[in-house]
C-alpha positions as CSV (number, residue, x, y, z in Angstrom):
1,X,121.4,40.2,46.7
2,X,123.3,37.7,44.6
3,X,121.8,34.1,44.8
4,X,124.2,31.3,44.8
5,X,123.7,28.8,42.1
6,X,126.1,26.4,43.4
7,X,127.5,24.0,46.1
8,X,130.7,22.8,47.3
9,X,131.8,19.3,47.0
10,X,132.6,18.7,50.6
11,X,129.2,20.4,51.8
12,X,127.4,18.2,49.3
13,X,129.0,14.9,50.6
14,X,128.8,15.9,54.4
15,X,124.9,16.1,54.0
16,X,124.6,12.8,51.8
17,X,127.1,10.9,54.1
18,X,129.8,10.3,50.6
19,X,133.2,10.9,50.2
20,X,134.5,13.7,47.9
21,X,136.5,11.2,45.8
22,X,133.5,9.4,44.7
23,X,132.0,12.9,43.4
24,X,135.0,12.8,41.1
25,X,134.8,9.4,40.2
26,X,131.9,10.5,38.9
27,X,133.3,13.2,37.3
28,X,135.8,11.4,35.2
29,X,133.0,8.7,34.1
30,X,131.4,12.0,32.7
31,X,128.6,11.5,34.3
32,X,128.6,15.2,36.3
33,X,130.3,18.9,35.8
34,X,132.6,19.6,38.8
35,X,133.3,23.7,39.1
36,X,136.6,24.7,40.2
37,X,136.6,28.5,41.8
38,X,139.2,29.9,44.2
39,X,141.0,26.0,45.0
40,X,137.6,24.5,45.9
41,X,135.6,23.0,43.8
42,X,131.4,23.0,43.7
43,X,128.5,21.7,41.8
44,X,126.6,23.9,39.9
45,X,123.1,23.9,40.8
46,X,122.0,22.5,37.2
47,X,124.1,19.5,38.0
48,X,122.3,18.9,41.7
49,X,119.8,17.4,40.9
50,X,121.6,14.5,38.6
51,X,124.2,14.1,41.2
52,X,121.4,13.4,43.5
53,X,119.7,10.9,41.4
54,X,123.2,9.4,41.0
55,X,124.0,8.9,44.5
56,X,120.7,7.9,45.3
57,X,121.2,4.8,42.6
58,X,124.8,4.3,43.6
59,X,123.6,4.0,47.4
60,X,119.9,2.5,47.3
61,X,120.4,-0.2,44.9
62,X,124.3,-0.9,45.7
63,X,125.6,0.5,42.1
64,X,128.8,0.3,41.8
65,X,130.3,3.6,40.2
66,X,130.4,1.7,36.2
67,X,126.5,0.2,37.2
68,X,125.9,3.9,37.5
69,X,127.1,5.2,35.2
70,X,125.0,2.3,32.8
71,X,122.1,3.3,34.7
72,X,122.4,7.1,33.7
73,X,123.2,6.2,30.1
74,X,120.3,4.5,29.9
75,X,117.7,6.7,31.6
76,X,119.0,9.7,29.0
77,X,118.7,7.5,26.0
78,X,115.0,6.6,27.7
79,X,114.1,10.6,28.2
80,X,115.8,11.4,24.3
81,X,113.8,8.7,23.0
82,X,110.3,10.1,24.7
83,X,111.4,14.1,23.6
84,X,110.9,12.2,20.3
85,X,108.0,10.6,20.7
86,X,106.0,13.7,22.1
87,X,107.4,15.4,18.8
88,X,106.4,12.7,16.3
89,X,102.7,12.9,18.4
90,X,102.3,16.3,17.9
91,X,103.1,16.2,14.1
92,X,101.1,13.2,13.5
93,X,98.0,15.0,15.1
94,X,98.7,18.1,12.9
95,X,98.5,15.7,10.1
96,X,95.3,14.1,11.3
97,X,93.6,17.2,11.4
């Protein structure tokens, strides 16, 4: 049985109560991958769970699409710069050792 790794647009926006233009607002602010198969288009299921963090922050704190897409920018830069940190850890305690 082949499992589906992906979701339309319009089924996406039904069940969190959006419109399918702000999806690709958020496209074109680079923010999410949109999937275009067969004339419809979908979001693959690596991309669901970022486009539901984004429409929770454009929704539950009134974000307008650009506040968004600051938001995101910042919460990346904020999970690169802890990646880094982890990795300076673990070589420092190699080093302490």
């Amino acid at each position: 049985m082949e499992r589906i790794n992906h979701i339309s647009i319009q089924t996406f926006c039904q069940y969190h109560g959006i419109e399918s233009k702000l999806v690709f607002t958020f496209q074109e602010l680079g923010l999410v991958e949109i999937v275009e198969e067969e004339a419809e288009f979908f979001l693959e299921e690596k991309a669901l769970t970022r486009m539901e963090q984004i429409v929770r922050l454009y929704k539950d704190l009134d974000l307008s699409p650009e506040g968004v897409e600051v938001v995101m920018g910042l919460l990346d830069k904020i999970e690169k710069l802890q990646e880094e940190n982890f990795t300076l850890i673990k070589k420092l305690r190699k080093w302490e050792k």
